[in-house]
Biopython code that builds the backbone (N, CA, C, O; Angstrom):
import numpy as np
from Bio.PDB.StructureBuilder import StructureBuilder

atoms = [
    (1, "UNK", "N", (0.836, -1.182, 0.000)),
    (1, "UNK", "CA", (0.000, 0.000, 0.000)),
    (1, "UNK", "C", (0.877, 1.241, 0.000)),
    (1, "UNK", "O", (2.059, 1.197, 0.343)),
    (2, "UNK", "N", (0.233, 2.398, -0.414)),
    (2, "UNK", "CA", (1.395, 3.819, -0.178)),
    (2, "UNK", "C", (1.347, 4.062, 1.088)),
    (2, "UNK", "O", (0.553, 3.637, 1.928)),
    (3, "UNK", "N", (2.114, 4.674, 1.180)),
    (3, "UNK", "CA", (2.240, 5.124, 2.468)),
    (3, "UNK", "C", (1.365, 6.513, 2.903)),
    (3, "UNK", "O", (1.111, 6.869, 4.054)),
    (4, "UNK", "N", (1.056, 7.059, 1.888)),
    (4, "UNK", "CA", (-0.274, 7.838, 2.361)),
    (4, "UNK", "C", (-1.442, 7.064, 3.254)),
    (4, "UNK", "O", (-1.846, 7.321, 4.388)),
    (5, "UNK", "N", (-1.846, 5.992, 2.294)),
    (5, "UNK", "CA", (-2.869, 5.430, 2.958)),
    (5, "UNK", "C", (-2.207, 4.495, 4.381)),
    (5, "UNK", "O", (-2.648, 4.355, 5.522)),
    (6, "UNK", "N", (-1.454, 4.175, 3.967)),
    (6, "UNK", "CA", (-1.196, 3.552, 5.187)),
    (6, "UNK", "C", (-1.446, 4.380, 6.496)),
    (6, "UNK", "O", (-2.372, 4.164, 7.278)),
    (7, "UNK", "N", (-0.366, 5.489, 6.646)),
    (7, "UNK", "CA", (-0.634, 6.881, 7.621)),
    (7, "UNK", "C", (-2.404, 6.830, 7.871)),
    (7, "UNK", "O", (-3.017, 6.461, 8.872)),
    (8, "UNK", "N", (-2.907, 7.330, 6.606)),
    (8, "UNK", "CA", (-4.688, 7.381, 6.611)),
    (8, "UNK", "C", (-5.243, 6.021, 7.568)),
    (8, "UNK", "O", (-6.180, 5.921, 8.361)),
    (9, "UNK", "N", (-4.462, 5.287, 7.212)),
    (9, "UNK", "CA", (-5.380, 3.993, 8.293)),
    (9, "UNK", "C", (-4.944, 4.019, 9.797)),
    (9, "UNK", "O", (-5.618, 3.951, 10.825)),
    (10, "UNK", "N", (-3.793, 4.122, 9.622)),
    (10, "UNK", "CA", (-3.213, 4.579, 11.495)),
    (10, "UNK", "C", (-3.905, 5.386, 12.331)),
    (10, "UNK", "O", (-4.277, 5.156, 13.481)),
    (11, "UNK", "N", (-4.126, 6.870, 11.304)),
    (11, "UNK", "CA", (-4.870, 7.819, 12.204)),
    (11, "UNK", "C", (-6.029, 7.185, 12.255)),
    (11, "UNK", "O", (-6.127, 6.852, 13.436)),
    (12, "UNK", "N", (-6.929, 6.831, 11.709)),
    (12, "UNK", "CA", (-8.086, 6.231, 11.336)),
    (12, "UNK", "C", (-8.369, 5.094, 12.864)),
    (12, "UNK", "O", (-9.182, 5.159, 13.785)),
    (13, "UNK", "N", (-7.520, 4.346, 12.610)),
    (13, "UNK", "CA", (-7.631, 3.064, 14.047)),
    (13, "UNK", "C", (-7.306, 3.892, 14.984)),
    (13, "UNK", "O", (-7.937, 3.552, 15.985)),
    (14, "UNK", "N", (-6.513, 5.005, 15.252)),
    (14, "UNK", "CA", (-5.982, 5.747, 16.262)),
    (14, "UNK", "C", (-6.952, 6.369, 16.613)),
    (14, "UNK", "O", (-7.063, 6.145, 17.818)),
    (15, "UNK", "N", (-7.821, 7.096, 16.256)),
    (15, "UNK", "CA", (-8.933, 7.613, 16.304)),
    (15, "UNK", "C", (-10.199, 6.700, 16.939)),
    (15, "UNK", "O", (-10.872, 6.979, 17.931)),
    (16, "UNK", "N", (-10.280, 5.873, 16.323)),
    (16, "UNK", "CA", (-11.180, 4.815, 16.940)),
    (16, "UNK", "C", (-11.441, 4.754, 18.517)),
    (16, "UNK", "O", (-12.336, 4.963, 19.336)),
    (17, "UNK", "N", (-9.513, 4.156, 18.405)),
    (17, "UNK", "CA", (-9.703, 3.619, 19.741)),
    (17, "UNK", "C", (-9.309, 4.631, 20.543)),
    (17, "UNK", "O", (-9.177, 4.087, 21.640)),
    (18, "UNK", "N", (-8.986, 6.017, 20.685)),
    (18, "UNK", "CA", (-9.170, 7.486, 21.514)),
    (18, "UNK", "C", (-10.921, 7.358, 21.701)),
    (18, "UNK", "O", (-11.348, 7.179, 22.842)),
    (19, "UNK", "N", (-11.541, 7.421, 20.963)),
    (19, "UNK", "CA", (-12.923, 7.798, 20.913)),
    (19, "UNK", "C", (-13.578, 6.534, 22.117)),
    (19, "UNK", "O", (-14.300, 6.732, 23.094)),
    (20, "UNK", "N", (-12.982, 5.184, 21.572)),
    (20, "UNK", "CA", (-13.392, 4.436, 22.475)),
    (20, "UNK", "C", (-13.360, 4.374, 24.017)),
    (20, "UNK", "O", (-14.209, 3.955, 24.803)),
    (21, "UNK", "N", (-11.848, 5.038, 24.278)),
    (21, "UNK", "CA", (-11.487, 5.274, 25.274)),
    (21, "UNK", "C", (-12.449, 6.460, 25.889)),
    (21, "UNK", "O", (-13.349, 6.116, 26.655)),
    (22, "UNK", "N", (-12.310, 7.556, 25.634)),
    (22, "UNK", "CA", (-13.274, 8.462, 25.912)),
    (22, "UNK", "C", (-14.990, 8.228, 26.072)),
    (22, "UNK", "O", (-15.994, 8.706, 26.602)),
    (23, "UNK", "N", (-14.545, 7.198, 25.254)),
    (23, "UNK", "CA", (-16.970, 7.074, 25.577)),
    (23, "UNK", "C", (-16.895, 5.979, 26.644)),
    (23, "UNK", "O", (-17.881, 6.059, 27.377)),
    (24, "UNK", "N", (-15.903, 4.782, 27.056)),
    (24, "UNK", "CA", (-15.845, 4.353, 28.583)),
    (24, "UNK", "C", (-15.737, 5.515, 29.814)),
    (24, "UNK", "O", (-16.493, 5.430, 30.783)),
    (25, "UNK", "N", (-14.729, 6.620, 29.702)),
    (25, "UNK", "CA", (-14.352, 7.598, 30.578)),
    (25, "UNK", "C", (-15.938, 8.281, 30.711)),
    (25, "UNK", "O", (-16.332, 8.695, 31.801)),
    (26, "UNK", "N", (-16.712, 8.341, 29.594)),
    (26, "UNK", "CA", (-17.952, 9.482, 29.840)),
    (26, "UNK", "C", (-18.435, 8.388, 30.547)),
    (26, "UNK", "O", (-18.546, 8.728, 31.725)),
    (27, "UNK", "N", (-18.840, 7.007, 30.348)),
    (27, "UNK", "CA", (-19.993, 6.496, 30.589)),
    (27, "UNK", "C", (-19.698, 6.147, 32.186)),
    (27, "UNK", "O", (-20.600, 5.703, 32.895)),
    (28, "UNK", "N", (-18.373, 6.383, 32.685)),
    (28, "UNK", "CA", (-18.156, 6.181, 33.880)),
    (28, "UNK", "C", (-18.128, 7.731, 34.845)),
    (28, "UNK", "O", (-17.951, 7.715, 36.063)),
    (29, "UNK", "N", (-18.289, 8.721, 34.229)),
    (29, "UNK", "CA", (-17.851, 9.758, 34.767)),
    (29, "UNK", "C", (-19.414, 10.158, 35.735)),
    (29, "UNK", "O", (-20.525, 9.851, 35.303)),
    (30, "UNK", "N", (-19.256, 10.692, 36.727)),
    (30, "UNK", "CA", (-20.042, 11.352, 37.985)),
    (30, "UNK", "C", (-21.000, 12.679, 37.837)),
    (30, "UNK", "O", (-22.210, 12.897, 37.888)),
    (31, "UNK", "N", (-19.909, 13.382, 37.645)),
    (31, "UNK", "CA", (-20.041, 14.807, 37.546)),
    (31, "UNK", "C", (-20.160, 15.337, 36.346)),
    (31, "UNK", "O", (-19.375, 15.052, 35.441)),
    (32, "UNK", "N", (-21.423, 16.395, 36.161)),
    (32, "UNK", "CA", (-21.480, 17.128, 34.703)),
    (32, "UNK", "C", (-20.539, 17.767, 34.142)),
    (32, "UNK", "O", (-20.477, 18.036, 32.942)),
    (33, "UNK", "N", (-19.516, 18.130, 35.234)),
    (33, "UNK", "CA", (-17.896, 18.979, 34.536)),
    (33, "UNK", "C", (-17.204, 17.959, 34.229)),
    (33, "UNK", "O", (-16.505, 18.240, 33.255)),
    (34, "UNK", "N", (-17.023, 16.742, 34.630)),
    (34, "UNK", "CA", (-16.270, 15.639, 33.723)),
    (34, "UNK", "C", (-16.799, 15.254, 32.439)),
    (34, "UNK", "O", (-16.089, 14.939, 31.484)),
    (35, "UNK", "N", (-18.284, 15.292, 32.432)),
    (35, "UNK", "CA", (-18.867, 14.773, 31.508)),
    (35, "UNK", "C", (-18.525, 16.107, 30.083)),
    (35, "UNK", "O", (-18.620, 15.670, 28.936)),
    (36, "UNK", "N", (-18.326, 16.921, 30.175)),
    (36, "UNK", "CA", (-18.482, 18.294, 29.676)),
    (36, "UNK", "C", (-17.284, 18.435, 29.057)),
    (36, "UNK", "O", (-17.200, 18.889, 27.916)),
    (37, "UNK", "N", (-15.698, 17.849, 30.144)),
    (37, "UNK", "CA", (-14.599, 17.882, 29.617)),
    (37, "UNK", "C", (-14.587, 16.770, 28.686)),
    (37, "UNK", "O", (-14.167, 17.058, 27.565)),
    (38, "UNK", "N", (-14.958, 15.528, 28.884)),
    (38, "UNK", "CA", (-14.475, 14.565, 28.273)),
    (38, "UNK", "C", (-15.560, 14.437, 26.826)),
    (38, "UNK", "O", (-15.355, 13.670, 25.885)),
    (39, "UNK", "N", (-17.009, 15.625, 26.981)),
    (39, "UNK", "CA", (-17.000, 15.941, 25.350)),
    (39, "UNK", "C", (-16.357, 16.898, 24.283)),
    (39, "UNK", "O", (-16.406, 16.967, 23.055)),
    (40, "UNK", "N", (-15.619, 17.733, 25.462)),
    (40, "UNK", "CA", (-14.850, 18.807, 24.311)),
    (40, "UNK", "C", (-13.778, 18.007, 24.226)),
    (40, "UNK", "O", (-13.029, 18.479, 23.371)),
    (41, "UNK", "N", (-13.266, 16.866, 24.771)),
    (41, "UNK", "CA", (-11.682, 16.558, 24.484)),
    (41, "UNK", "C", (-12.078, 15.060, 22.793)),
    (41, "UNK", "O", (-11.249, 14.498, 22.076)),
    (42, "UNK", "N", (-13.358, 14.963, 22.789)),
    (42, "UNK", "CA", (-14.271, 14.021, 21.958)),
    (42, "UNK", "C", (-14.294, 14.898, 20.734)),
    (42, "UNK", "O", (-14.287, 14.474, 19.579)),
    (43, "UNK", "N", (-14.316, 15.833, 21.004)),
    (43, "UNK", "CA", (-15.107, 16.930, 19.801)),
    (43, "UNK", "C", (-13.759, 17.595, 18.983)),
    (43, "UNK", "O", (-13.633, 17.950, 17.811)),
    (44, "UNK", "N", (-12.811, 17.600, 20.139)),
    (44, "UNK", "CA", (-11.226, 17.913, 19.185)),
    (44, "UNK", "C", (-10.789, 16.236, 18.242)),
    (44, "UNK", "O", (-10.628, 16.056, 17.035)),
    (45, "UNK", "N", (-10.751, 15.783, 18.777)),
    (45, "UNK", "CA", (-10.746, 14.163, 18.614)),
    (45, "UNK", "C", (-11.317, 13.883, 17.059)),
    (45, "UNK", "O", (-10.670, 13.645, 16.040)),
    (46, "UNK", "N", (-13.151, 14.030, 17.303)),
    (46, "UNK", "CA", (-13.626, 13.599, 16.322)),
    (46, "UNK", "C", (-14.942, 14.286, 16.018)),
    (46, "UNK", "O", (-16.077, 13.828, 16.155)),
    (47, "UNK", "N", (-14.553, 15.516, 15.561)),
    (47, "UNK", "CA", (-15.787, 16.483, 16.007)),
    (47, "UNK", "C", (-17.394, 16.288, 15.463)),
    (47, "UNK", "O", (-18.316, 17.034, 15.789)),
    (48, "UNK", "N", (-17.546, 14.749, 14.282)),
    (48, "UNK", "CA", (-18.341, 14.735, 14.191)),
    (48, "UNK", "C", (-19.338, 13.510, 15.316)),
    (48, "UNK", "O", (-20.528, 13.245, 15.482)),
    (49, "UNK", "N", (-17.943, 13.017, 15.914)),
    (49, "UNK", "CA", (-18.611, 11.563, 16.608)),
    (49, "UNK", "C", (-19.879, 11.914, 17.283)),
    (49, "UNK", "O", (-20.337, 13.030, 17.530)),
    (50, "UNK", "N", (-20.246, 11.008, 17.473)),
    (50, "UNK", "CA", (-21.195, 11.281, 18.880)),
    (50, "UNK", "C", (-20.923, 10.466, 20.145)),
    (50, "UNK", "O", (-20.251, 9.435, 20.120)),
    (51, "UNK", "N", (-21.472, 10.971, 21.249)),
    (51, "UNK", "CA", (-20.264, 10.139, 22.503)),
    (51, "UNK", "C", (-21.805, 9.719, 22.943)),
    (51, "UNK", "O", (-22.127, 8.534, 22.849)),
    (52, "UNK", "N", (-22.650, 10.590, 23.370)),
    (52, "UNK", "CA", (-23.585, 9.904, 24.433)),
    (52, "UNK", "C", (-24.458, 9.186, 23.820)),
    (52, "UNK", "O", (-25.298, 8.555, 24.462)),
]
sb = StructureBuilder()
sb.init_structure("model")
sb.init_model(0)
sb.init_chain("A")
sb.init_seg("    ")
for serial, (resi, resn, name, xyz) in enumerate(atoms, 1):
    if name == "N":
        sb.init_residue(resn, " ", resi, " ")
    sb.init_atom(name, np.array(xyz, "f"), 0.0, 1.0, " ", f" {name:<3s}", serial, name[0])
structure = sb.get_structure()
């Protein structure tokens, strides 16, 4: 494969599994200011995802 795409698939799985990580952190989080941080740090991430 080129190495463009290759890069393209790294960020791609890299992305994934940040996002994944982050929607365990929300679904465990307490407080509406955690919940609040851990969607703006979602929204730099993957600004179209959806977390909740």
């Amino acid at each position: 494969m080129p190495v463009l795409r290759v890069t393209e698939l790294h960020r791609r799985w890299a992305r994934r599994r940040k996002l994944a990580q982050l929607r365990r952190k929300y679904r465990a989080a307490k407080t509406p200011e955690e919940k609040a941080k851990i969607l703006a740090k979602a929204a730099r991430v993957s600004p179209t995802a959806k977390i909740d």
